[in-house]
C-alpha positions in Angstrom: 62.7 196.8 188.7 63.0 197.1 184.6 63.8 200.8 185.3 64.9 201.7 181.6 61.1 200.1 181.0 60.0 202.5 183.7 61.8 205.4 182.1 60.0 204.8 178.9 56.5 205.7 180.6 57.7 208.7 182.8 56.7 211.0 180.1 53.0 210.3 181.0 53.9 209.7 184.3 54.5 213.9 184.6 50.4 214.6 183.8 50.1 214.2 187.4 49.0 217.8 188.6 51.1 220.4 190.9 50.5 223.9 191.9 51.8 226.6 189.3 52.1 223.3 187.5 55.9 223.5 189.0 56.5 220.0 188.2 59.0 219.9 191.8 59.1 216.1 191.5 62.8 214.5 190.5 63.6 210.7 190.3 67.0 209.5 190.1 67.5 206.4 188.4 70.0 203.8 190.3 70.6 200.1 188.8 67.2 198.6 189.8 65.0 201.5 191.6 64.4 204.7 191.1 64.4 207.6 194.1 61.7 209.6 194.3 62.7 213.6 195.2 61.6 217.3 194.8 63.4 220.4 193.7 63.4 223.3 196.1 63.5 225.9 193.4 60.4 224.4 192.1 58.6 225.0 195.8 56.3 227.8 196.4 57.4 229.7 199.5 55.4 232.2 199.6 52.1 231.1 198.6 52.6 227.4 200.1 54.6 228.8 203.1 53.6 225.1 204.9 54.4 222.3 201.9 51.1 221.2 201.9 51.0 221.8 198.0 54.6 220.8 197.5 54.0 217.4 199.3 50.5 216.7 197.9 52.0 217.2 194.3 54.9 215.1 195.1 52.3 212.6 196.5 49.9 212.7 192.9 53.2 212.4 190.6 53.9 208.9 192.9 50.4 207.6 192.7 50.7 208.5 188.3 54.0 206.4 188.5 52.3 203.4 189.9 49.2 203.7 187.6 50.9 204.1 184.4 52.9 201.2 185.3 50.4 198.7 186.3 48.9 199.8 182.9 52.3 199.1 181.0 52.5 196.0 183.1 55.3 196.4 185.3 55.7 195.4 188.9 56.3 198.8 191.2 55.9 199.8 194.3 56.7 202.7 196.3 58.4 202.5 199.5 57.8 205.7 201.7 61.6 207.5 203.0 61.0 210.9 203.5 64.4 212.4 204.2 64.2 216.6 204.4 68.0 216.9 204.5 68.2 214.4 200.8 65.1 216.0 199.4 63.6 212.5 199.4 59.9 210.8 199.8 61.0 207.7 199.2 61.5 204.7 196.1 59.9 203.1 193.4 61.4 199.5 193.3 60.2 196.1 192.2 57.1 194.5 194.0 55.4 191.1 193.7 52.9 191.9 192.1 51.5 194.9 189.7 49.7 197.7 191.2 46.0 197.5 192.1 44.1 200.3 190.4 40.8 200.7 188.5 42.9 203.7 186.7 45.5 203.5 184.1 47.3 205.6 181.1 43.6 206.4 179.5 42.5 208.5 182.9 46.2 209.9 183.5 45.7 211.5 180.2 42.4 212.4 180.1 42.8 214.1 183.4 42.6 218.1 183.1 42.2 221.3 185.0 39.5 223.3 183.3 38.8 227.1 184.3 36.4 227.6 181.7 32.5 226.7 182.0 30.8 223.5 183.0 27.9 222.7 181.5 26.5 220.5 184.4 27.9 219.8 188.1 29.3 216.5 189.4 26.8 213.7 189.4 25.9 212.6 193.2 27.2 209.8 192.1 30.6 210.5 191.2 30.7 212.7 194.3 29.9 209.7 196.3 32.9 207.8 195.2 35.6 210.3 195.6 34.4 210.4 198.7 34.5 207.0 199.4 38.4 207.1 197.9 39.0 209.8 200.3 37.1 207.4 203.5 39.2 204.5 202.9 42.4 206.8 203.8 40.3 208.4 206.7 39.8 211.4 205.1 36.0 213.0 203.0 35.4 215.0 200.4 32.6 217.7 201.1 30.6 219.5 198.9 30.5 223.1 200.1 26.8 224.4 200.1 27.0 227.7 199.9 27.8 229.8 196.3 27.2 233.3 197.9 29.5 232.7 200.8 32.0 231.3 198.3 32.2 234.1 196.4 32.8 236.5 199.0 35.6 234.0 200.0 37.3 234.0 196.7 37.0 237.9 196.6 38.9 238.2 200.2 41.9 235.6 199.1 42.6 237.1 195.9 42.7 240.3 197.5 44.9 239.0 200.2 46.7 236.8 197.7 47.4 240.1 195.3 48.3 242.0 198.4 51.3 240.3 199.4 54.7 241.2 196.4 56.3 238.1 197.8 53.2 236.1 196.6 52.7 238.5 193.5 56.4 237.8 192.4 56.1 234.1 192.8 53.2 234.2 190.4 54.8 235.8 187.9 57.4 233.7 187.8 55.4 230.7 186.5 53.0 232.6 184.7 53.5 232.2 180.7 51.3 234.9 179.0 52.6 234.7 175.6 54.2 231.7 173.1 57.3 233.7 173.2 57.9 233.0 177.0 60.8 230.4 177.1 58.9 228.7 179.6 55.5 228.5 177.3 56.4 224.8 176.2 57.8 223.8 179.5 56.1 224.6 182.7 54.0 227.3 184.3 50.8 228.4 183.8 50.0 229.6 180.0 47.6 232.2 178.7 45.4 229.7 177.4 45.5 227.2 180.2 44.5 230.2 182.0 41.8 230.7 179.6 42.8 234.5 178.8 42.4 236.3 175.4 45.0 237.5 173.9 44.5 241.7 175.4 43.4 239.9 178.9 46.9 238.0 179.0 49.2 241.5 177.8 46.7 243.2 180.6 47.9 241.2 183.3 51.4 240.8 181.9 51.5 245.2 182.0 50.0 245.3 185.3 51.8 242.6 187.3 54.6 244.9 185.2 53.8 247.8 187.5 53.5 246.3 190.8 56.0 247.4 192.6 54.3 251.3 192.1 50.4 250.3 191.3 50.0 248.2 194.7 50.0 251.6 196.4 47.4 252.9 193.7 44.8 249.6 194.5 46.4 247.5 192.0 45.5 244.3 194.5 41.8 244.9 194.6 41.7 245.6 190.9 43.5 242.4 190.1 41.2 240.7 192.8 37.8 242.3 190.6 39.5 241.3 187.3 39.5 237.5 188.7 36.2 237.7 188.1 34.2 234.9 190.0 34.8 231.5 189.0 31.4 229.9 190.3 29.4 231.9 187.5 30.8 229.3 185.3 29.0 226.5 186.8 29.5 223.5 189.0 30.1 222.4 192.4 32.6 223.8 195.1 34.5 220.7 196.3 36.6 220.4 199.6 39.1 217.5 200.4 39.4 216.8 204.1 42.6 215.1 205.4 43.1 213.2 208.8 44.0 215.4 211.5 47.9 215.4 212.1 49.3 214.3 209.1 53.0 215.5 208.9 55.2 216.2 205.7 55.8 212.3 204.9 52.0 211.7 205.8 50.6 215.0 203.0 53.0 213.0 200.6 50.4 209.8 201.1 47.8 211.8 201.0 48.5 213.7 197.7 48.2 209.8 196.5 44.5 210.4 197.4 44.3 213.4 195.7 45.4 211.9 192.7 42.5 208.8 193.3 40.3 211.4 194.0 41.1 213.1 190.4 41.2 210.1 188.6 38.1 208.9 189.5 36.4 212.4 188.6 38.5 211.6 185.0 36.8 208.3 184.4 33.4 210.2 185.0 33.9 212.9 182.3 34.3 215.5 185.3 37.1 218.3 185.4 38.0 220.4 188.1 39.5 224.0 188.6 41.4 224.0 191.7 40.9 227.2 194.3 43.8 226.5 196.0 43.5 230.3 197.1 41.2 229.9 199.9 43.3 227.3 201.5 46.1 230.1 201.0 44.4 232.8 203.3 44.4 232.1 206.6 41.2 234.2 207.1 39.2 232.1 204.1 40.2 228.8 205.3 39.3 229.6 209.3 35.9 230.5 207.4 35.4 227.6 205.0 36.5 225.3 208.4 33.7 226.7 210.7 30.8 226.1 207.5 32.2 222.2 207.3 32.7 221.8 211.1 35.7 221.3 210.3 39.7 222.0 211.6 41.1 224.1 209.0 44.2 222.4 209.3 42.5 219.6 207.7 41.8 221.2 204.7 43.9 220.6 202.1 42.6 220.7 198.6 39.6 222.8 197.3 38.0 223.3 193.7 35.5 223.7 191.4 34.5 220.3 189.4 31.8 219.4 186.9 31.4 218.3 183.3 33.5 221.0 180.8 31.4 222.6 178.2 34.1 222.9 176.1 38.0 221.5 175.6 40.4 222.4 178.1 44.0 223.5 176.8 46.6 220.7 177.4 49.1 222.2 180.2 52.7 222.3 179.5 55.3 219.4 180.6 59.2 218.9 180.6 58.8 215.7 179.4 56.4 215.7 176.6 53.9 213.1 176.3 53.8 211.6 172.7 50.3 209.9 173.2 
């Protein structure tokens, strides 16, 4: 493997999504492969008590590795070692042949999460085939029916989600409200990737401030109100369905389906705002299982998608892409 070719491209390569957008993926770079780890103190604890988010983000930065090679023309493959005690998923190393993908670096890039409003939902089309991405790993993408239900969902998680200081804390911790934040270039979520004025953004920044007294005062269900609801801003509420018993090493494939499933919503002009939230509550996610017919264990990713009315602020990275 031409891994100083390989390290070259890795600044694209980190566009691939993550919760928080943590960024807990590490390679280390040996004489011709590259391992493939994560970074505890970029995990979520609290709010992803399981992995599930930490393993499907590790899986999506994989599946960006292969496709921006095969796009740069390199050989690489990845060769599955999940090792808990080495904080390892496995290695990128030299393959016969390049990567099969109908994705490359334009797709990688042009991939966003967009909170804002969507002027039109997902075409049936485009629904269609990141569901038929999802099949061929034996797992679906549903369309969840019901907009009223949804919005009493979101209402419950962010209540529950607002509720809990370990959660709370964890947020703030990534959040980046303001360009002075030595984070705001870096990592995190940002003010504007979060689509907040400027008074919304010192709002949150003075309440989450107070926590530790206003949670006794209702701060949680004032927070949870303030969220507003997402689904007035248009499109459709979409729910990625995993096969049943998939352990840690198996979510890591998986968030390589994820990342298909993105990518093809990319090619299409479609965006999507992720709701990881009501995967977060137990209560939402035992609900959102019993509308699908499905075990909420299966669950594993769920958002909002459709066409962006507008331009969606480019998130932060450690590596910066120049394109």
């Amino acid at each position: 493997m031409d891994v100083a070719a390989f390290r070259a491209l890795e600044p694209l390569c980190w566009r691939a999504p993550s919760a928080h957008n943590s960024q807990p993926w590490r390679l280390d770079h040996r004489a011709a492969e590259v391992r493939v780890g994560w970074d505890p103190a970029d995990a979520l604890p609290a709010a992803d008590p399981s992995g599930r988010d930490l393993w499907l983000s590790v899986g999506a930065f994989v599946e960006t590795c292969l496709v921006v090679a095969a796009d740069a023309g390199l050989r690489v493959g990845f060769v599955p070692d999940h090792c808990a005690e080495d904080r390892r998923v496995g290695w990128l190393r030299e393959s016969e042949s390049r990567y099969e993908s109908p994705f490359g670096a334009a797709q990688v890039r042009a991939r966003r999460t967009h909170r804002g409003v969507f002027s039109a939902g997902p075409p049936a089309g485009v629904v269609a085939a990141a569901d038929a991405v999802a099949r061929e790993a034996g797992g679906a993408v549903r369309v969840v029916p019901d907009a009223d239900l949804l919005a009493r969902l979101l209402r419950v998680a962010d209540r529950q989600l607002y509720a809990d200081p370990a959660v709370v804390g964890e947020l703030r911790s990534w959040l980046r409200l303001a360009p002075a934040h030595p984070g705001y270039h870096v990592d995190g979520l940002t003010d504007r990737c979060l689509g907040l004025s400027r008074a919304e953004a010192v709002g949150l920044r003075t309440a989450l401030a107070g926590y530790p007294v206003l949670r006794r005062l209702g701060l949680p269900r004032l927070l949870a109100t303030a969220a507003g609801n997402p689904l007035a801003h248009g499109g459709a509420v979409l729910v990625l369905v995993a096969p049943s018993g998939l352990d840690d090493e198996g979510l890591v494939g998986f968030g390589r389906v994820l990342m298909r499933v993105w990518l093809t919503l990319a090619a299409a002009g479609v965006a999507a705002h992720p709701l990881s939230q009501l995967l977060d509550a137990p209560p939402t996610r035992e609900v959102l299982g019993a509308v699908l017919g499905v075990p909420p264990d299966r669950l594993v990713h769920v958002a909002r998608v459709g066409r962006p009315a507008g331009t969606s602020a480019r998130s932060a990275r450690r590596l910066g892409d120049p394109g």
